[in-house]
C-alpha positions as CSV (number, residue, x, y, z in Angstrom):
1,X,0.0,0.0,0.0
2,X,2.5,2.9,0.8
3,X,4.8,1.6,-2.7
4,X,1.6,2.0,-4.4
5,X,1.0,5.8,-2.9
6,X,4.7,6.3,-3.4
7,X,4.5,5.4,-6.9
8,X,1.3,7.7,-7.5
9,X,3.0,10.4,-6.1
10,X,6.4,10.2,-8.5
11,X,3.8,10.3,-11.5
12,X,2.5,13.0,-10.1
13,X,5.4,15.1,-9.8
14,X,6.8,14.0,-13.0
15,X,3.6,15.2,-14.8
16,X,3.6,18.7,-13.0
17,X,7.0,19.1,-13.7
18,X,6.5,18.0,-17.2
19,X,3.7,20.6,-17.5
20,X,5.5,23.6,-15.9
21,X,8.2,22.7,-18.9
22,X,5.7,23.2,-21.3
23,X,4.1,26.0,-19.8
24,X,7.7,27.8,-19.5
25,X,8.1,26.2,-23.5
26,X,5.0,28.0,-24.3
27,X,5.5,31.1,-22.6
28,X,9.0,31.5,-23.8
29,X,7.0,31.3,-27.5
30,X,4.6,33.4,-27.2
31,X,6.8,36.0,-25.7
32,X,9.1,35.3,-28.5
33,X,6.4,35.7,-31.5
34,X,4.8,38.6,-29.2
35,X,8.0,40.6,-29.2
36,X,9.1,39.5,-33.1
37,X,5.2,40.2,-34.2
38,X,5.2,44.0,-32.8
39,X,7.8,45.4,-35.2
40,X,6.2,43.5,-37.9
41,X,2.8,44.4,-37.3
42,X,3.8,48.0,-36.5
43,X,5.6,48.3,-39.4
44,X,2.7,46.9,-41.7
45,X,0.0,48.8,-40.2
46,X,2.1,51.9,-41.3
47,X,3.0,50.6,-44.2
48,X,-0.3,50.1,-45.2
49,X,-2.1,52.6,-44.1
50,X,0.3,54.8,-46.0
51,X,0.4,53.2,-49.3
52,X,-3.6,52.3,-49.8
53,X,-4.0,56.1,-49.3
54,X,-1.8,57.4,-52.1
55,X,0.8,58.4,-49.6
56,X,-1.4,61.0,-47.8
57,X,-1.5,59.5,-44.5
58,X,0.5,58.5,-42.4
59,X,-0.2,56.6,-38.8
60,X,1.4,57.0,-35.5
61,X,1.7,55.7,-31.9
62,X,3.7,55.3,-28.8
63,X,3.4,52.0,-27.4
64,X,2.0,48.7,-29.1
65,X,1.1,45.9,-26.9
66,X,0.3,42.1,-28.4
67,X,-0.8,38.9,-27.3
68,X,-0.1,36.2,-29.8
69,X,-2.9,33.8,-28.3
70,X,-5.9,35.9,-28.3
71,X,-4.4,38.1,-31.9
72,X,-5.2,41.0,-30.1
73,X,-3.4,44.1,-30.4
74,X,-3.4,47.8,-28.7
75,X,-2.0,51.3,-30.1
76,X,-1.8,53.9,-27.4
77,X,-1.8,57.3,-28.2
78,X,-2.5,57.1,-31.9
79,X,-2.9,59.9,-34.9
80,X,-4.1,59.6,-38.4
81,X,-2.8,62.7,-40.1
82,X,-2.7,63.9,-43.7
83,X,0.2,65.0,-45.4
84,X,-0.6,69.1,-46.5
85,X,1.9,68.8,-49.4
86,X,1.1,65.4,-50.8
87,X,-2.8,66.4,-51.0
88,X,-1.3,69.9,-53.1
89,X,1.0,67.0,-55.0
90,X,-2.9,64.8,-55.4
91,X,-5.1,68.1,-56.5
92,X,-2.4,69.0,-59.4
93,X,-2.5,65.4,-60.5
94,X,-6.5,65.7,-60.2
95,X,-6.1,62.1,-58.0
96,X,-7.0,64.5,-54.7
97,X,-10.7,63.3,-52.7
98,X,-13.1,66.2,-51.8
99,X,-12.4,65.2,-47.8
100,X,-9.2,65.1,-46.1
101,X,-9.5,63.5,-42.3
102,X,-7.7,64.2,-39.6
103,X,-8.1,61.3,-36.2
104,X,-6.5,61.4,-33.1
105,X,-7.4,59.1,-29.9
106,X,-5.4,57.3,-26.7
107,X,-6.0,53.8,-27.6
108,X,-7.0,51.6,-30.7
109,X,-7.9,48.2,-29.8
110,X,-7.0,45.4,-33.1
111,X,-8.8,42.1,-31.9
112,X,-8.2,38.3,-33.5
113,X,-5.5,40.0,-36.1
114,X,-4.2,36.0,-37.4
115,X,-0.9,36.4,-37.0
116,X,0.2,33.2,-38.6
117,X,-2.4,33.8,-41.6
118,X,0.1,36.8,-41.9
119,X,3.5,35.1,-41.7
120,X,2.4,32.1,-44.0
121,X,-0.1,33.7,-46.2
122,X,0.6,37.0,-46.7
123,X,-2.7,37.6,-45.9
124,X,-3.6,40.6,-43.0
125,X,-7.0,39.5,-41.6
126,X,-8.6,41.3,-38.4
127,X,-11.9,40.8,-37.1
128,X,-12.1,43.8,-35.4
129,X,-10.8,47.4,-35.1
130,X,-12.0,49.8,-32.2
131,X,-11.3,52.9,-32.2
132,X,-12.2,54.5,-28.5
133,X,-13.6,58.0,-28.2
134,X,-11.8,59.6,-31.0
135,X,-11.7,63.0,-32.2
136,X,-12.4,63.3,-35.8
137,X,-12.0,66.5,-38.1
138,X,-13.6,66.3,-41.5
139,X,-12.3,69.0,-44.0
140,X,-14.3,69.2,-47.0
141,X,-13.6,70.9,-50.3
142,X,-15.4,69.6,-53.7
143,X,-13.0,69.6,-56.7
144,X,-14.5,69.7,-60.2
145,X,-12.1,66.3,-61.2
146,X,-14.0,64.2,-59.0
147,X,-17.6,64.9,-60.3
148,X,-19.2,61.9,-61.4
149,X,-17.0,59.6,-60.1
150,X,-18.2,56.4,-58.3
151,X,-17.8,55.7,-55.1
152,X,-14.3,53.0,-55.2
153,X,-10.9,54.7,-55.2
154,X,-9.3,56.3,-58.1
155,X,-6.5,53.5,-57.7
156,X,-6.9,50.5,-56.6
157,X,-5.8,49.8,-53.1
158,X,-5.0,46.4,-54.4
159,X,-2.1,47.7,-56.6
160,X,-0.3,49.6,-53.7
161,X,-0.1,46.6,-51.1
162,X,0.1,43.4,-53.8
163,X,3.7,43.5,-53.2
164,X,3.9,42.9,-49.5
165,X,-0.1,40.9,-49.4
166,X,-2.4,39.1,-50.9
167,X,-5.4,40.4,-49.1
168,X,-6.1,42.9,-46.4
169,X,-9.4,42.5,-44.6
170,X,-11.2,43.9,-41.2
171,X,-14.6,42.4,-40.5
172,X,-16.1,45.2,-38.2
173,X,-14.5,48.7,-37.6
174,X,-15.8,50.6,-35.0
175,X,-15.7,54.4,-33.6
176,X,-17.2,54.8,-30.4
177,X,-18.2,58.0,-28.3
178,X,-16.7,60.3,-31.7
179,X,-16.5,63.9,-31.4
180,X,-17.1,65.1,-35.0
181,X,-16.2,68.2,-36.3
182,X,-16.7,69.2,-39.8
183,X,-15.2,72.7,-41.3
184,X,-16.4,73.4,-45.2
185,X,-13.9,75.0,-47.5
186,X,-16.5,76.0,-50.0
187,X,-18.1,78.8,-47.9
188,X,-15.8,81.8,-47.0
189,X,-15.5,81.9,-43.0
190,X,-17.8,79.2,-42.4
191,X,-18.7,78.2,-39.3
192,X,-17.5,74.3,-38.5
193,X,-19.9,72.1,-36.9
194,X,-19.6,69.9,-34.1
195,X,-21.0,66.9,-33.0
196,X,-20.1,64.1,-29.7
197,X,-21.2,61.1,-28.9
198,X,-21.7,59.5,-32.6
199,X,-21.3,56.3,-33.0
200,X,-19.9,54.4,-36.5
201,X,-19.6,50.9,-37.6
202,X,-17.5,50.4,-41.0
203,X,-18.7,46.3,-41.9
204,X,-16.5,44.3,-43.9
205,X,-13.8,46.3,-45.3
206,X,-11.8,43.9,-47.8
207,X,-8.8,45.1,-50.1
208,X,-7.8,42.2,-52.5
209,X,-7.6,42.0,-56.1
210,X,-11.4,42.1,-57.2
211,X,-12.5,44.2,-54.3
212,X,-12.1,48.1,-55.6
213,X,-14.6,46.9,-58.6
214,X,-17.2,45.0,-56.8
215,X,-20.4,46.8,-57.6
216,X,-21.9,45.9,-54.1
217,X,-19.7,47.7,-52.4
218,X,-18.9,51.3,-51.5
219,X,-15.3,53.0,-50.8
220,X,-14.4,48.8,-50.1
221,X,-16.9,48.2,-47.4
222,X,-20.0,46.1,-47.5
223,X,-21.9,48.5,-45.1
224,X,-21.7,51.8,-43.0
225,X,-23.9,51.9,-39.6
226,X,-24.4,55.5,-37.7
227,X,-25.9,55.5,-34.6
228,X,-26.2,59.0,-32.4
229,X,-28.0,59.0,-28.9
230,X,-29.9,61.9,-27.1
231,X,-27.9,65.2,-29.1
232,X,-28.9,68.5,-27.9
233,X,-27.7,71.8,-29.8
234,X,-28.0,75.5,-27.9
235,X,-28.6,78.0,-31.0
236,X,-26.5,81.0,-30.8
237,X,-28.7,83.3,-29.6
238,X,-29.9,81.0,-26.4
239,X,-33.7,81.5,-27.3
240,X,-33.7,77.4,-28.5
241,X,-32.6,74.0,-27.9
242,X,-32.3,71.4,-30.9
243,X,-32.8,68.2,-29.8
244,X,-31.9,65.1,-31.5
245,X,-33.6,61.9,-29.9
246,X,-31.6,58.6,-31.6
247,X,-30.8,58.8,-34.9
248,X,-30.2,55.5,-37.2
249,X,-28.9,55.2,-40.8
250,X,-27.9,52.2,-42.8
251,X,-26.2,52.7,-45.9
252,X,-27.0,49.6,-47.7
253,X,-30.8,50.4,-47.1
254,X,-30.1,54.2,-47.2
255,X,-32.9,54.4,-44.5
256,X,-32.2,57.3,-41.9
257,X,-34.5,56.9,-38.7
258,X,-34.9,59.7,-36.3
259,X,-37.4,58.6,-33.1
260,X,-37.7,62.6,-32.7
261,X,-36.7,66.0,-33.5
262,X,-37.5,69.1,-31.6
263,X,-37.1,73.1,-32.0
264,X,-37.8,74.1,-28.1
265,X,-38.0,77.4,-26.9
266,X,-36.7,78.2,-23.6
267,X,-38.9,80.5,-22.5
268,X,-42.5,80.7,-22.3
269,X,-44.8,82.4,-24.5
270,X,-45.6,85.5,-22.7
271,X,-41.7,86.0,-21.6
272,X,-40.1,84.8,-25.2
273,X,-40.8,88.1,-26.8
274,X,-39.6,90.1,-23.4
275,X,-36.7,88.6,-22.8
276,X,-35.8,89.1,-27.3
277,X,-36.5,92.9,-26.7
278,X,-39.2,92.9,-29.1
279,X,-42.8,91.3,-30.6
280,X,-40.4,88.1,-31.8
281,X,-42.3,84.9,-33.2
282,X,-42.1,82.3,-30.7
283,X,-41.7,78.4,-32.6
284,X,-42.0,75.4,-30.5
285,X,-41.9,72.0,-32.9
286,X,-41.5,68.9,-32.4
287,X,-41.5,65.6,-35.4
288,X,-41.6,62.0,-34.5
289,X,-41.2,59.0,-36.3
290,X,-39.0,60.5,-38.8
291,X,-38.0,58.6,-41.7
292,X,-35.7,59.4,-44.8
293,X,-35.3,56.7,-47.8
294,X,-33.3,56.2,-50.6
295,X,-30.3,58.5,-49.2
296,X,-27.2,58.1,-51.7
297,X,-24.5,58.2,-49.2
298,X,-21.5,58.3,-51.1
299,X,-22.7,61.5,-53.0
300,X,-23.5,63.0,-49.6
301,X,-19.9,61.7,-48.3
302,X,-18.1,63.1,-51.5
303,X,-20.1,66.3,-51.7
304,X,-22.2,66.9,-48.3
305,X,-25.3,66.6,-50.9
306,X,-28.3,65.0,-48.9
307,X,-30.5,63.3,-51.7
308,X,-33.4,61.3,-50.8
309,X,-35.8,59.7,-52.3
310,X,-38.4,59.8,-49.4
311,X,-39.2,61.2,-45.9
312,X,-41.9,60.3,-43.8
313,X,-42.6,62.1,-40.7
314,X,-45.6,60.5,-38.1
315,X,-47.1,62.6,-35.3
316,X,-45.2,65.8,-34.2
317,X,-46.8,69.9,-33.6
318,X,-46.2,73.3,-34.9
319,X,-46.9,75.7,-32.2
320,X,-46.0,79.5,-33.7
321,X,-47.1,82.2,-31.1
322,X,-46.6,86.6,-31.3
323,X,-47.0,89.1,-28.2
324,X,-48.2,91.9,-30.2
325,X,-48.1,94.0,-27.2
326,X,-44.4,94.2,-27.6
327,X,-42.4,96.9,-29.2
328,X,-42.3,95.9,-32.9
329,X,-38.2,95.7,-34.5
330,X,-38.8,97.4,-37.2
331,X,-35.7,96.8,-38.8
332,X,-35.9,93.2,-38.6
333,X,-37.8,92.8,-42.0
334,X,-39.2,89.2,-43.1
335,X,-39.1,89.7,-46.5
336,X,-37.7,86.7,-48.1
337,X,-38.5,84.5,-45.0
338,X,-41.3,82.0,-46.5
339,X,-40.2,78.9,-46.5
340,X,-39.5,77.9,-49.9
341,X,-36.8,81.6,-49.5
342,X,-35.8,79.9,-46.3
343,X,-34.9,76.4,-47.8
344,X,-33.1,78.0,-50.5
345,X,-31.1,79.6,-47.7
346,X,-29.5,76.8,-46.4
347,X,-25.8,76.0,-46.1
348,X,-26.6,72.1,-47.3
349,X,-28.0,71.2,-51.0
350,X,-30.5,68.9,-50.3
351,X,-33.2,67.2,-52.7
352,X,-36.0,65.5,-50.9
353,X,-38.1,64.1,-53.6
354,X,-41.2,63.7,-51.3
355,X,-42.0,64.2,-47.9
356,X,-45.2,62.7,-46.3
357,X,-46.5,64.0,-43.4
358,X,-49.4,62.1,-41.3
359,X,-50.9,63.8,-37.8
360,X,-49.5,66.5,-37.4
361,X,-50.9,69.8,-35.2
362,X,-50.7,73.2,-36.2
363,X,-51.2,76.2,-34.0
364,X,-50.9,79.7,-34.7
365,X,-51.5,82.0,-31.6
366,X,-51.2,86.2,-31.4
367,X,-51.7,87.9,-28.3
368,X,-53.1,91.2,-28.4
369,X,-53.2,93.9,-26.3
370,X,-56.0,95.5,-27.1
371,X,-58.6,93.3,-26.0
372,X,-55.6,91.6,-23.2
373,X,-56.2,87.9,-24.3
374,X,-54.4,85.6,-27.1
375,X,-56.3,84.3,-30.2
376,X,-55.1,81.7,-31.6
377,X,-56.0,79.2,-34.2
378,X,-54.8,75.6,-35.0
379,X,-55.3,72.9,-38.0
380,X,-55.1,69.6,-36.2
381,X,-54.7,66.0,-37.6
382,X,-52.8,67.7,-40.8
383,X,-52.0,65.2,-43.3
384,X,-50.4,65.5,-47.1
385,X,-47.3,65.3,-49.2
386,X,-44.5,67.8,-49.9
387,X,-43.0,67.0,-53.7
388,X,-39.4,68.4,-55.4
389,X,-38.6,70.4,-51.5
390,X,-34.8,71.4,-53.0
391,X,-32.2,74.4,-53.1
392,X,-29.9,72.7,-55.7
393,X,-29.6,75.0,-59.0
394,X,-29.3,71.6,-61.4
395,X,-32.7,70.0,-60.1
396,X,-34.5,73.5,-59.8
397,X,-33.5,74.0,-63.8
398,X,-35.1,71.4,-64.1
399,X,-38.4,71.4,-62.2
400,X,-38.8,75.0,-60.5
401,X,-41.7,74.0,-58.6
402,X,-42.3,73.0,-55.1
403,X,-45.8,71.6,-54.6
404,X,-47.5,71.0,-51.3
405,X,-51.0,69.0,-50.8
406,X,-52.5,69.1,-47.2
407,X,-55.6,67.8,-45.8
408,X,-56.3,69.3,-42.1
409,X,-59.5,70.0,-39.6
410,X,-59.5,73.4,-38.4
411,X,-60.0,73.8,-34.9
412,X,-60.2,69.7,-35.1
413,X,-63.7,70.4,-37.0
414,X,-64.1,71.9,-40.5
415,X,-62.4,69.7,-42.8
416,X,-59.7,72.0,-45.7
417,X,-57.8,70.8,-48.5
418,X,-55.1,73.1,-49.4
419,X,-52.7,73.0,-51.9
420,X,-49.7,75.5,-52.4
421,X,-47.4,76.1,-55.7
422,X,-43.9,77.6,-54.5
423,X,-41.5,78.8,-56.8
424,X,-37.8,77.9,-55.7
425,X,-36.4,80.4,-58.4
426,X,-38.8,83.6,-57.9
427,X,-36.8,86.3,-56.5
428,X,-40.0,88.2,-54.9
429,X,-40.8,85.1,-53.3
430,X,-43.7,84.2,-55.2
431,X,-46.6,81.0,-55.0
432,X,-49.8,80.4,-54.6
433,X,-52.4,78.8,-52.4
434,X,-55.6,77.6,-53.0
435,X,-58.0,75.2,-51.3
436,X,-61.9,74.4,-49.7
437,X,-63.0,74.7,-45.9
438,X,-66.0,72.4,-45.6
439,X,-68.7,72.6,-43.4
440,X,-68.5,73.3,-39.1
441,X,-70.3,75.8,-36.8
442,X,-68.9,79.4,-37.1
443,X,-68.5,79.5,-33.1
444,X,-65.4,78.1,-33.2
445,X,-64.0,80.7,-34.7
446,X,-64.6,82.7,-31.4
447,X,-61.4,81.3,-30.6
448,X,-59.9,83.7,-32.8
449,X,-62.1,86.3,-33.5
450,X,-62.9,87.7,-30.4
451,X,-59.4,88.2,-28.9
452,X,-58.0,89.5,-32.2
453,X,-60.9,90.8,-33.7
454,X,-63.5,91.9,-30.9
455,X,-66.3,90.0,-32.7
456,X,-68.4,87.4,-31.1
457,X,-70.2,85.0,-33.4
458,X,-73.5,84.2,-31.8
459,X,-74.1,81.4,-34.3
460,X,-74.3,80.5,-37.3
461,X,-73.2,77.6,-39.9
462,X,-70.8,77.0,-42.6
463,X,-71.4,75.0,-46.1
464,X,-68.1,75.8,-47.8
465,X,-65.2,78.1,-47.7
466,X,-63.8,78.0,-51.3
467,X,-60.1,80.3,-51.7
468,X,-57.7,80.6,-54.5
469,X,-54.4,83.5,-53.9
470,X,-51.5,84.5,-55.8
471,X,-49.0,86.1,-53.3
472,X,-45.3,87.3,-53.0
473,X,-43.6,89.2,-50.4
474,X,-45.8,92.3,-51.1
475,X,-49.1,90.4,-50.5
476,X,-51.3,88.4,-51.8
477,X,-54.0,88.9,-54.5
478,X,-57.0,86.4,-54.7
479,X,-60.7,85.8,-54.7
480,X,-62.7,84.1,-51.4
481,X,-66.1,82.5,-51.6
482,X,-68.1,82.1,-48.2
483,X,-71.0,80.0,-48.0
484,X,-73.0,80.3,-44.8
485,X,-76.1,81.4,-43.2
486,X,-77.8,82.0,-40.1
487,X,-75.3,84.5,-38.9
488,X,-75.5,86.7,-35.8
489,X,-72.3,88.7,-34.7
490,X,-72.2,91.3,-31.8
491,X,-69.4,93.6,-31.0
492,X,-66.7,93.7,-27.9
493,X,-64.5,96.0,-25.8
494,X,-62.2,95.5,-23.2
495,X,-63.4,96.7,-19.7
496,X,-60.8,97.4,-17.5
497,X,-63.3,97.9,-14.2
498,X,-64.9,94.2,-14.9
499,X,-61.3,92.5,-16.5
500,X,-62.9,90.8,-19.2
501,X,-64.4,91.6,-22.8
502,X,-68.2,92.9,-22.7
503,X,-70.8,93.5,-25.7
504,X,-71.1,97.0,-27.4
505,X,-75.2,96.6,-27.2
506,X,-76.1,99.2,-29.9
507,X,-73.1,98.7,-32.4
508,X,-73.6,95.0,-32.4
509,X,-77.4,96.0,-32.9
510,X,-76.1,98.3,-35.9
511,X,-73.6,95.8,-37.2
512,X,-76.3,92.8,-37.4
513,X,-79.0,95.4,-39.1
514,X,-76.5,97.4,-41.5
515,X,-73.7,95.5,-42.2
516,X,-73.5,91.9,-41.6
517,X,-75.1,89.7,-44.1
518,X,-76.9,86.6,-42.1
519,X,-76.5,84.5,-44.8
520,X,-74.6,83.9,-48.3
521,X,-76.2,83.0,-50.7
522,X,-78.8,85.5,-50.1
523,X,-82.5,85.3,-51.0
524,X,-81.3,85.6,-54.9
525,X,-79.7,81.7,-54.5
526,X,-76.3,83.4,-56.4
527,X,-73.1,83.4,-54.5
528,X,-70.5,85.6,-55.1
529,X,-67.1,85.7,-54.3
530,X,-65.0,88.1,-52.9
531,X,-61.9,89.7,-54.0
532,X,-59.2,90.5,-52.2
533,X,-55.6,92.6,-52.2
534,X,-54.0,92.5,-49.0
535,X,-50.7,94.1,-48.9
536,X,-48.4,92.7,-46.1
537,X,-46.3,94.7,-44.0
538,X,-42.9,93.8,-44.4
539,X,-42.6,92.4,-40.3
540,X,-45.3,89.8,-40.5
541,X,-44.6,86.4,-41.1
542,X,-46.1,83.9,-43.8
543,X,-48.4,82.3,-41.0
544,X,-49.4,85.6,-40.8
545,X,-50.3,86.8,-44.3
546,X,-52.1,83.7,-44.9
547,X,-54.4,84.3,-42.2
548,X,-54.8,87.9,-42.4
549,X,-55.4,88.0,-46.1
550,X,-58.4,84.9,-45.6
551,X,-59.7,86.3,-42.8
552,X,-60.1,90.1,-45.2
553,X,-62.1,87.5,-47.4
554,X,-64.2,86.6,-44.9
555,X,-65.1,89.8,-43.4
556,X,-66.2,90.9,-47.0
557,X,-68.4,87.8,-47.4
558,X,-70.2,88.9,-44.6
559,X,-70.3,92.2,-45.4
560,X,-68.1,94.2,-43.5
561,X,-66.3,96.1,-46.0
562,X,-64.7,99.4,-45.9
563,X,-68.3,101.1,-47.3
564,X,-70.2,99.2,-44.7
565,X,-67.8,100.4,-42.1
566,X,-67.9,104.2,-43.2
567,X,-71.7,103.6,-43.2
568,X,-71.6,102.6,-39.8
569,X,-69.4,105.2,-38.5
570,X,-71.6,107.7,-40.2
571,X,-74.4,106.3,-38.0
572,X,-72.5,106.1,-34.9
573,X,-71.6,109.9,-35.4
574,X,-75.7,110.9,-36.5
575,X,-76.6,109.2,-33.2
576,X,-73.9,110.7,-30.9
577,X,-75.1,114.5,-32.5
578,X,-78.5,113.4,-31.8
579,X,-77.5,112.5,-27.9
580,X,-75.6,115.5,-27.9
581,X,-78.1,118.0,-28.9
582,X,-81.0,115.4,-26.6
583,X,-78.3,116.2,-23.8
584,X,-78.4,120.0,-24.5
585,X,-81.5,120.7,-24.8
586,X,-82.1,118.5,-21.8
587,X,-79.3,121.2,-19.8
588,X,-81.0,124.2,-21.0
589,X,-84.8,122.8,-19.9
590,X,-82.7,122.4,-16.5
591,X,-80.8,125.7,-16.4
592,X,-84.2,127.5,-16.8
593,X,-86.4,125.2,-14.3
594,X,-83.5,126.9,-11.9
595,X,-83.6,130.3,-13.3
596,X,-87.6,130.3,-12.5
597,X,-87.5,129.0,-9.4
598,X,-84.5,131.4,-8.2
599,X,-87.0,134.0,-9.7
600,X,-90.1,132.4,-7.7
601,X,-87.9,132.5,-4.2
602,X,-87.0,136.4,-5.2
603,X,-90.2,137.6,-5.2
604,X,-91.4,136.0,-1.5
């Protein structure tokens, strides 16, 4: 019994010492090939780098740590940076791309990089390249040479590195946490634009000899994934946030998915204009369920042109509001602000080629001082397509038009179908609007009328609201046709003592017996429309012209023109001389009742 445990034990030493041999054997190895594969891999990563990009980067880094077992590598303190002279040497040879990159970051992480793949095969495969919160500066200039040109390199990369390997290849490339800036050489003094937090995945990225004219793939990679979480903007002059709530694009679909977008104001309505210094439009908007198709990244890449084929945008609100007690800025004119002028303004060339929009609420809301309350109206449920919304010169040479179909419920009742014509090339800003209000009760429109308007609709019923305008930044020009009947109106001031709007008694009695017609068409059966020129001062907004120029119509159909109103006024006046001479005479009746009884007391 003890030979036996004796002998167990001498196979068990001899197996752990036989172990901790090959252990040491192994180790001694893997340090070997770990300190032989670090100049070699340094030196091809530069290498590489620097001949698959025409000689116009180079690569650099302090420290390179490897672990021949696991094929994982690290670069500490590493810098992509583009040689200035080269890229003079590449635009004189007409070989130069529109963007020039400059990365710099404290650690890239190279995982399962198959080192003996690389001594045996000449063959540099990595699954997997991570670069960790990098700084990234995009410089873009477009160059007339590279107009057309499809998105693979001018050269193959193939070419360059065929001498030293067969094949390069990286499965998945990742930046993670990237603070983006992007500075446009096309635009004197240009403002650069910033952006953290973005996240990109580079799929499949293969250099071998068939690779650089593979149709399926774009600048050598299969796919291009952009992810950015929760970004939030403050506009220069603090009055906004833009937020940016996850945003998704895909370039092999060339889908873009944005769960929101919002414009918010970061005051409140009654303070926005205050704190401005003047009677400032207040915009609070917010889009969900935003979707862009068809986006041809490589064009947008080369070129910063955003082309898409489709947008979709699902739920969201327009909420515009004015405090028209405010000092106006008179010399902050809004002339050339509609927005087919204000698309045209924008830095990016962009071609949507339609936009549909599905539930969303629009709200347009004055405050005014007269009457101390705000008026507002809104179109909820608004649904309809946008076609050809562009600033490019080429497309708009093409098809000049911008047309926009909507289908909306104002004041969530009366059903209208609008439709408006913009021209993208008129210099006075000119397009046209045209469209039906179907039937709803004429109350609703207290919400609007009596704040802004001092009228109070007692009742009364719509058929049809029928409008067709020409406008442009002086006005707009158009005819209105209002079918209604049974209306009653009556007029209102603002009393101080009571704090609240009160009815004018015999001017509403006046206005319902002189001016306003209760019903349209009248007993003949013929309705006729209205025309209207309403000239816009040069501080009001589109929002505003529309309305002000319909609501002109309106208040013709009903009669209250500038005749009616002089013819009113000339009533007023007969029956303030009549109370005036009825007071008189009543003073004089009363100065001589005192005279004669001053007389009477005399003569006792």
């Amino acid at each position: 019994m003890p030979d036996t445990r004796k002998y167990r034990y001498k196979v068990f030493k001899w197996i752990a010492c036989t172990l901790l041999i090959v252990f040491i054997v192994l180790a001694g190895i893997a340090w070997l090939l770990n300190v032989k594969s670090r100049p070699i891999l340094t030196d091809r990563i530069k290498t590489l780098l620097y001949k698959s990009t025409d000689s116009l980067y180079t690569i650099s880094f302090t420290k390179v740590s490897t672990n021949v077992f696991t094929g994982n590598a690290t670069l500490q303190n590493v810098k992509i940076i583009p040689d200035t002279n080269r890229f003079k040497q590449l635009i004189a040879l007409k070989r130069a791309p529109n963007n020039l990159y400059t990365v710099s970051l404290k650690k890239l992480v190279v995982k399962h990089f198959h080192p003996l793949t690389l001594y045996r095969e000449k063959k540099l495969q990595l699954e997997e390249i991570i670069f960790d919160k990098p700084e990234v500066t995009m410089l873009n200039q477009q160059f007339a040479f590279n107009e057309g040109r499809a998105p693979r390199p001018i050269k193959s990369p193939y070419d360059i590195i065929s001498k030293n390997l067969k094949e390069f290849s990286i499965k998945s490339i990742r930046f993670k946490d990237v603070s983006f800036k992007y500075i446009n050489k096309n635009i004197a003094n240009s403002v650069p634009f910033s952006i953290d937090d973005l996240n990109i995945t580079l799929t499949d990225l293969l250099v071998d000899s068939t690779s650089a004219e593979d149709p399926t793939r774009f600048y050598l990679l299969k796919d291009i994934v952009i992810n950015l979480n929760n970004y939030v903007y403050h506009t220069p002059d603090k009055m906004y946030d833009i937020q940016l709530d996850k945003l998704d694009f895909r370039a092999t679909t060339g889908k873009l998915r944005v769960n929101s977008f919002a414009l918010v104001p970061l005051h409140d309505e009654m303070n926005f204009g205050k704190v401005a210094g003047f009677a400032k439009e207040r915009f609070n908007i917010k889009m969900s369920d935003i979707m862009l198709n068809g986006i041809d990244l490589p064009l947008y890449i080369s070129k910063q042109e955003l082309w898409a084929k489709e947008m979709a945008i699902t739920n969201g609100f327009v909420s515009v509001f004015n405090h028209n007690g405010l000092p106006k800025k008179h010399q902050e004119s809004k002339i050339g602000k509609f927005p087919h002028q204000l698309l045209q303004l924008v830095n990016a060339p962009i071609l949507v080629q339609k936009i549909q929009l599905k539930d969303i609420n629009v709200n347009y809301a004055v405050y005014n001082n007269e009457s101390n309350q705000k008026g507002q109206i809104s179109f909820e449920h608004t649904s309809g397509i946008i076609k050809n919304a562009t600033n490019l010169d080429k497309i708009k040479a093409i098809n000049p038009i911008m047309e926009v179909n909507l289908n909306t419920y104002l004041f969530g009742q009366g059903k209208l179908d609008v439709n408006f014509i913009f021209d993208l090339t008129a210099k006075d800003g000119a397009f046209s609007y045209n469209g039906v209000l179907h039937n709803f009760n004429a109350r609703v429109l207290n919400q609007i009328t009596k704040p802004l308007g001092l009228v109070r609709i007692n009742r009364g019923s719509v058929d049809k609201l029928k409008f067709n305008f020409k406008a442009n930044d002086l006005g707009a020009k158009g005819t209105v046709a209002f079918s209604y009947y049974d209306l009653s109106v009556a007029l209102m001031k603002n009393d101080p003592e009571k704090d609240h709007l009160v009815t004018r008694g015999f001017l509403s009695f006046l206005a319902n017996a002189l001016i306003i017609k209760s019903e349209n068409p009248g007993p003949d059966g013929k309705l006729v429309p209205v025309t209207v020129n309403y000239s816009r001062p040069a501080n009001t907004s589109f929002f505003n012209m529309i309305w002000k120029s319909l609501f002109t119509g309106i208040k013709y159909s009903i009669g209250i023109t500038e005749e009616k109103q002089n013819e009113v006024r000339e009533h007023i006046a007969k029956f303030k001389a009549m109370r005036a001479n009825h007071m008189q005479r009543k003073q004089k009746r009363l100065e001589r009742r005192i005279r004669r009884e001053r007389e009477q007391n005399e003569k006792r």
